[in-house]
N, C-alpha and C positions, 0 to 999 in steps of 0.2 A: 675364065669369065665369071663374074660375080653378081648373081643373081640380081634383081632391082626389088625384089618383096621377097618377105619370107614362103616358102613353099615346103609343102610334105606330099611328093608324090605317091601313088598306089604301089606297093611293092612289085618286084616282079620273081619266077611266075608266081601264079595266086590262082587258083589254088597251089601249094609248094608242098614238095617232101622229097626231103626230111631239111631243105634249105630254101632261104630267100632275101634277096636283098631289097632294103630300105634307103631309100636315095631323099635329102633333104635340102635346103639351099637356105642359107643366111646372108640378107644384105648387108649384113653389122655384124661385129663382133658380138655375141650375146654367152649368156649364161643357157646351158644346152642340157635339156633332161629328156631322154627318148625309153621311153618305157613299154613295156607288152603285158597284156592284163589276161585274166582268161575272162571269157562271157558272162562270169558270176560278179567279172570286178575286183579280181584276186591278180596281185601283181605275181609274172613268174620271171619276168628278168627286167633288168634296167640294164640297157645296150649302149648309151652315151648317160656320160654327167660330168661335168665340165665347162668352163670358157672355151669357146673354140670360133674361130677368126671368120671373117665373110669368105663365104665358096658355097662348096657346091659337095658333098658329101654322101658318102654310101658305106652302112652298115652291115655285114653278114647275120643274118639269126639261122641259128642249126636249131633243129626243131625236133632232134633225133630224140632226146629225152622227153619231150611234150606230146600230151593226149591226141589224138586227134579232133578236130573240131573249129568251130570258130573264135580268131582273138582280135584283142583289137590291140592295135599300136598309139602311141601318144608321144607328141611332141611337142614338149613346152621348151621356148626360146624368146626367153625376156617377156613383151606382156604377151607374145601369139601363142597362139597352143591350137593344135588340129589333131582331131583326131581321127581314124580310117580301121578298115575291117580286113582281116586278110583270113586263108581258111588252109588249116594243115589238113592233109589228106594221106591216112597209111593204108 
């Protein structure tokens, strides 16, 4: 099924450790850049980049190497972009 608007759901679970997933939905084909920043504004991974077709999509982030704390996620697809908070916990 293929979403009707673009969407960036809350990951699940959240708080997470040392894993979690990132679920997104494009009504279009678009140009797809999904990045995780630490709270300073410091990127530590880019998880998509790419073209990637209308659906409905889910990301793993392992978080085994990351501080603990809070990050935020970002999801730029064509002109949308959302952004959300999710919290690693060891």
């Amino acid at each position: 099924e293929i979403p009707t608007e673009f969407q960036l759901f809350r990951n699940y679970p959240n708080p997470f450790n040392p894993a979690t997933v990132i679920r997104y939905g494009l009504p279009q084909a678009a140009e797809v850049t999904l990045e995780v920043y630490s709270i300073l504004g410091q990127r530590v991974r880019t998880l998509v980049e790419g073209r990637q077709t209308a659906g409905t999509y889910e990301v793993k982030l392992d978080g085994s190497s990351l501080a603990s704390g809070v990050y935020i996620y970002r999801l730029r697809a064509g002109a949308y972009l959302q952004v959300r908070k999710m919290m690693l916990v060891k």
